[in-house]
N, C-alpha and C positions, 0 to 999 in steps of 0.2 A: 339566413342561418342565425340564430342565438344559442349565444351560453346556456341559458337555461334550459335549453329543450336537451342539449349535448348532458348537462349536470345529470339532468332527471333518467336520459335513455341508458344513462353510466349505473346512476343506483336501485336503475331496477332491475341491472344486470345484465343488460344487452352488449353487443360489442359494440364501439366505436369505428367507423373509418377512417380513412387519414384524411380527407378536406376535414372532417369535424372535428379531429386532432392541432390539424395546421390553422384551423381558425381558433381555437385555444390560445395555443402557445404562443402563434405569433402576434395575436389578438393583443396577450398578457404583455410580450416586450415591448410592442406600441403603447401600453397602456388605454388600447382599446376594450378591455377588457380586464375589469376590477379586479383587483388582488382576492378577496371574499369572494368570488364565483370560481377562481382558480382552486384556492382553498375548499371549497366545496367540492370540487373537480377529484383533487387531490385526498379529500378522505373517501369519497365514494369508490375511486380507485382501491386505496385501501382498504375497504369492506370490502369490493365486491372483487376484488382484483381484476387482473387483465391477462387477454388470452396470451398466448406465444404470438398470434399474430398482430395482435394491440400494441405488445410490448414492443417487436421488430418494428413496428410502423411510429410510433413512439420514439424510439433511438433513430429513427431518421430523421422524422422534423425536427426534431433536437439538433441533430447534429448539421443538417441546411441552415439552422439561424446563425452558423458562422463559417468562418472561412476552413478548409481542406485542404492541407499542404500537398501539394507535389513535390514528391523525393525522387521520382522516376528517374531522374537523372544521377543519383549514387548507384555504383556499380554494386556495394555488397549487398546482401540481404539484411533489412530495416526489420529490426525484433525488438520489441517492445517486453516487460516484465509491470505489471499492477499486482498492488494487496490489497484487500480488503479491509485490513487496519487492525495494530494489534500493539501489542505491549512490548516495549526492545524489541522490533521490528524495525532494525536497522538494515535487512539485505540486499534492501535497493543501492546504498550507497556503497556496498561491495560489490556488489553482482554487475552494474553497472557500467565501469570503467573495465572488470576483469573481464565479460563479454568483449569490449571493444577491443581489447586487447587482443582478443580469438580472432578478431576480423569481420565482425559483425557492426551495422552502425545500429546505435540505442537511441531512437529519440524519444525522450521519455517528459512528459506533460506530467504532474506531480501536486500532490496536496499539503495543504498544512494541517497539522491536529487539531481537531476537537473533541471534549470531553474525555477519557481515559486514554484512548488510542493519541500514537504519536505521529505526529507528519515529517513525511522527508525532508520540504524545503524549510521544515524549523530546526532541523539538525543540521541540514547542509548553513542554514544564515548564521550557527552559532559558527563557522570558522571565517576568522575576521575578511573583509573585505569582499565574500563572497559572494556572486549575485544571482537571487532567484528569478528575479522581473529583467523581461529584456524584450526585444521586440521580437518578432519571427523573422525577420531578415541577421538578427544576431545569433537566433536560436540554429539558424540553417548555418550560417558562416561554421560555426564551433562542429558543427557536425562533421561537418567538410575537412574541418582540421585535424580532429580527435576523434572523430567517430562516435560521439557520447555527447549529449548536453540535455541538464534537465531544465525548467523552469516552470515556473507555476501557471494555472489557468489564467489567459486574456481574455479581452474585452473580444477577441476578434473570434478566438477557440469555444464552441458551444455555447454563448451567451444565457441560452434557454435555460440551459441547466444549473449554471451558474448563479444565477434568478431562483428559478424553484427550489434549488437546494436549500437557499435562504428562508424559503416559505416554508418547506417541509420540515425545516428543523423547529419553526415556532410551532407547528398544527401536530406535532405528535406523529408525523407520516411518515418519518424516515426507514422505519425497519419494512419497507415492503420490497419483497425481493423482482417485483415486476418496475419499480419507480427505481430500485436502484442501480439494476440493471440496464434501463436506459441512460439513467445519469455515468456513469463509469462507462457505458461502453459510445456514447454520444463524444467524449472525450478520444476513448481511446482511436475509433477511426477516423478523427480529425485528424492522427498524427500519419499519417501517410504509409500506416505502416502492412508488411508483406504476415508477418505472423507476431501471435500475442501468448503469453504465458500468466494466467492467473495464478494468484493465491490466494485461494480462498480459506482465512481463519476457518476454525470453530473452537470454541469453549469458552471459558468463562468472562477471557479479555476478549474474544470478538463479537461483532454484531451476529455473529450467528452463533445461537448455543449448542445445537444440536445438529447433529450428522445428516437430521434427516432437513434440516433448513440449510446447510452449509451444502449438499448435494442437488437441493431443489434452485439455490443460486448460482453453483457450480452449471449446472444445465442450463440455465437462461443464458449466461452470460456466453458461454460456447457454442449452444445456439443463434445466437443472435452473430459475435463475431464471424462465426464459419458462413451467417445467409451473407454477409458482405464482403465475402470472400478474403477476409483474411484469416489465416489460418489458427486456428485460436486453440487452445488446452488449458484444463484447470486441474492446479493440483491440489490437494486439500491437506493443509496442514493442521498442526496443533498449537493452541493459543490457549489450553488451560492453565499454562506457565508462563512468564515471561523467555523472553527469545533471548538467548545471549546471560551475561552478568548483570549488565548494565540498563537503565530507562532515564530518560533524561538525555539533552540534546548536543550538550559538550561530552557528554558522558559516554554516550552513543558513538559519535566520531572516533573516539579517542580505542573505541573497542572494534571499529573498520580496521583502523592502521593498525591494531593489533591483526586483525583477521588477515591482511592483505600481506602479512609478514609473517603469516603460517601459523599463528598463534589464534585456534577461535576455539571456543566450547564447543562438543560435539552436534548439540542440537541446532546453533545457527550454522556451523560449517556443513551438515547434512540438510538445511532447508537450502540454502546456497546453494550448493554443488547441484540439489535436486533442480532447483528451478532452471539454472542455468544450463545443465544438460540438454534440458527440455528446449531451450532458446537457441542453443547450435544445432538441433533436431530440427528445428524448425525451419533455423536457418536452411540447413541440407534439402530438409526437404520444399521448399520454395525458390532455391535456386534455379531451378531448369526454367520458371517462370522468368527470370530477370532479364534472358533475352529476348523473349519473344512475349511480351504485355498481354497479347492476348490469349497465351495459355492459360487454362483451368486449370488453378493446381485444384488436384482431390483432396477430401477433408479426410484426415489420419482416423484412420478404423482400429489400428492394432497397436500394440508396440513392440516396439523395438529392444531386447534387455539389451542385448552386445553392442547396438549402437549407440543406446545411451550411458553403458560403461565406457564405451571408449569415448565418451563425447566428457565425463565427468574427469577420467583421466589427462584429459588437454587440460581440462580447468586447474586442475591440482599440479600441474608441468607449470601454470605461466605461473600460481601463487608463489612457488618453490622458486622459479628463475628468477622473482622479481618483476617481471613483466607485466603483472596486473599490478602491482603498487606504484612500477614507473606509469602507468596509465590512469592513474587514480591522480597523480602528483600534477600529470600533465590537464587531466580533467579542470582540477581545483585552480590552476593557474591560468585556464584561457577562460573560467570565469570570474574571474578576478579575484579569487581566494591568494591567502600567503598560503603556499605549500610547503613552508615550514612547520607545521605543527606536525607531519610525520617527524623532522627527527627533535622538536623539540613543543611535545604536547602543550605545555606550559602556557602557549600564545593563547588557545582555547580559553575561554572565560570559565573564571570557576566561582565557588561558594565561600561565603568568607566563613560559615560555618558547619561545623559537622555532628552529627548524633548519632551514634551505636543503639541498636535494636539487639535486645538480647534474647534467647529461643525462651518461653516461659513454662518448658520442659524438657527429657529429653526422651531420646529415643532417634527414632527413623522416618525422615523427612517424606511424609506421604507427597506433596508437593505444595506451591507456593501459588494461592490461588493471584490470577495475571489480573483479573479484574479490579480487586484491591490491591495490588501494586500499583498498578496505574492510577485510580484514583489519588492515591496518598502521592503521589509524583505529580500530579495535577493539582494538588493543594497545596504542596510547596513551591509550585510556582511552572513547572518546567511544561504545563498544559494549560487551555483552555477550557472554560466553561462558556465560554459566549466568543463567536466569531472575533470580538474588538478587542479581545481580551490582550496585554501584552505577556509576551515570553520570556521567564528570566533564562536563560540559555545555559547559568551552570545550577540550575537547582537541577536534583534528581536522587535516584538511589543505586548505590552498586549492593548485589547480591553479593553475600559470603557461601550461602549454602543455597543449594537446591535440594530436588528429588531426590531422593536413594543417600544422600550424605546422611551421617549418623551426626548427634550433635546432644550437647548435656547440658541442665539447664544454667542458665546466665552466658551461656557462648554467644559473641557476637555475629547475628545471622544476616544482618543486613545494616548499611551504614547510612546514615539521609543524609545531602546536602542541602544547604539551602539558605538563603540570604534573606528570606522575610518568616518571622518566628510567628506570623499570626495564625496558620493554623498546623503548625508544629505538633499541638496534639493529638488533632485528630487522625493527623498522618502517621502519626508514631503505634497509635492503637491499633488503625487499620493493617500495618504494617505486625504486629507480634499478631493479630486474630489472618494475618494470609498465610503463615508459615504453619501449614497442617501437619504434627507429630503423631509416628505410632508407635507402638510397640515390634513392628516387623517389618521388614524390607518392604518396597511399595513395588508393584510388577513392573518391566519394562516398559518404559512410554516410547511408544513409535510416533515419530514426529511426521511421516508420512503417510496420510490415512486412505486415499484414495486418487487417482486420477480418472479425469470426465475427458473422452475427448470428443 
């Protein structure tokens, strides 16, 4: 077998099998097989794309080039929640610890940011002492204790992907939703887990702009989890604003402990609640499996409204009790976070300076496009443009105004922090050309656009 014959039968649109797959990949991690034939691999892929059955076949030699935890031994149901990546896209650091709280265990494997989009474990690194990197014999203890531990991709969890990720982002291949698909879901069934809950962005801040590529990923990824039998649903939310007040990763934090203490903006407290419902659904419905291993559970055809109100209701009982903030408190201290910065934010690292963005009209905030938010939160420091990039952890921007607020010109609509002034301006412009004014109210944004299951 050679690469080159596998390069050539790929762009001229044939299907692949899996030896020809697994001599690839695993070829690639040996370094038996050049980086430049992989590359080649990897844009033919993207021309000619790949079937449903490439991609499933794809997401498993990926996911054999490294180790697959056994949790079979935790009694609750193991539900997992991934996003797709988007702008103040903080809900995993709430949803999180409040799941565990329900009585769910989360083990959840987790990214850092690149380019506009923000990562979890750059938000979770800005609370001092806290740790993203640990082993899987650490990652299992804390589950066991708390129910809940994230940490980032090892050397031991899909290696493949890990690898190709790196390749894909130099060769222009990232946005294919067949490559990304296996890369995300190569990960997520390493984590040992019974059901999975997607969010799938779309709009301006996510990799998917449109409904109709935000549905065609939505279906890969649910296909793919459900053929491995774990129970998977995606829900499709909206990412053509920023999520929350807040972007930036002390900033971010600081607007959780507001969240987990009953205080969130309607649109992250309804992406929350939405997801997490879906994750004690899942739970419910995967428990009859946890006695008896060799049950099939069946893949959910319908839903549920009453059981997923009353599952959003729990959620909203433990915010209100305390319950999920005492779960969050306990989360951040058996990874070795101070869990002080609930009652005294201040520990958080911050910006030694600050700039006001003022509206350069007025009227009626059509919305705040998330893409250049993000960006301009990227230039001040609190993102990446390059994997090596470092993270200043108090740059960022708190929102004054969103959609539907009314506002006159010179009002302050957005405020920037940030500790290095070198591209200060360009963040600042991108920032007054993202705040879109009308003359009339802008219609209702549903932040819930579809669910795939």
């Amino acid at each position: 077998m050679y690469a080159y014959d596998i390069i050539k039968k790929k762009r001229d649109g044939e299907c692949l099998n899996k030896e020809e797959l697994q001599f690839l990949i695993k070829g690639y991690l040996t370094e038996e097989v050049p980086d430049y034939q992989v590359s080649a691999f990897l844009m033919a892929s993207f021309l000619r794309g790949l079937s449903e059955e490439e991609t499933i076949l794809l997401t498993d030699v990926m996911l054999h080039t490294g180790q697959i935890l056994d949790l079979t031994e935790m009694d609750d149901p193991r539900i997992d929640k991934h996003s797709t990546g988007g702008v103040g896209d903080k809900v995993s650091i709430i949803l999180a610890p409040l799941i565990a709280a329900a009585g769910v265990t989360v083990p959840m494997i987790s990214g850092r940011g690149l380019g506009h989009t923000g990562g979890t474990l750059d938000k979770l690194a800005s609370i001092p002492g806290f740790r993203t990197e640990m082993s899987i014999a650490d990652f299992r203890n804390i589950l066991w204790e708390t129910g809940v531990a994230m940490m980032g991709q090892t050397d031991d969890i899909a290696p493949a992907d890990k690898k190709l990720y790196a390749l894909r982002d130099v060769t222009a291949t990232v946005e294919s939703i067949p490559l990304i698909t296996s890369s995300i879901m190569s990960k997520k069934l390493a984590e040992g887990l019974n059901g999975l809950v997607l969010d799938v962005k779309v709009g301006s801040g996510a990799f998917m702009k449109t409904m109709e590529d935000a549905e065609a990923l939505a279906a890969a990824l649910t296909n793919t989890g459900n053929h491995f039998g774990v129970r998977t649903v995606a829900v499709i939310t909206d990412m053509d604003e920023p999520l929350g007040r807040t972007v930036g990763n002390s900033l971010e934090i600081r607007e959780c402990i507001n969240a987990l203490k009953g205080r969130a903006d309607k649109d992250l407290i309804e992406v929350t609640l939405t997801l997490g419902a879906w994750m004690l659904y899942l739970a419910d419905w995967v428990e009859k499996a946890v006695d008896n291993p060799r049950t099939v559970v069946p893949r959910i055809t319908a839903i549920d409204e009453g059981a997923l109100s009353e599952k959003r209701a729990e959620l909203e009982e433990l915010i209100d009790s305390g319950k999920a903030l005492e779960s969050f408190m306990e989360f951040v201290e058996r990874q070795g976070g101070n869990s002080e910065i609930v009652a005294n934010p201040a520990l958080l690292p911050g910006a030694a300076h600050i700039k006001q963005v003022q509206a350069v009209s007025g009227g009626y905030i059509q919305r705040v496009d998330a893409g250049k938010v993000g960006t301009a939160s990227m230039l001040l420091g609190a993102g990446r443009q390059r994997l090596e990039d470092r993270i200043d952890h108090g740059a960022g921007i708190i929102l004054n105004r969103k959609s539907g607020d009314t506002v006159q010109e010179g009002d302050t609509v957005a405020v920037l922090h940030y500790n290095d002034e070198t591209n200060l301006a360009e963040a600042s412009q991108l920032m007054e050309e993202a705040f879109e004014v009308g003359t009339e109210p802008p219609g209702s944004k549903k932040m819930i656009k579809k669910v795939i299951l």
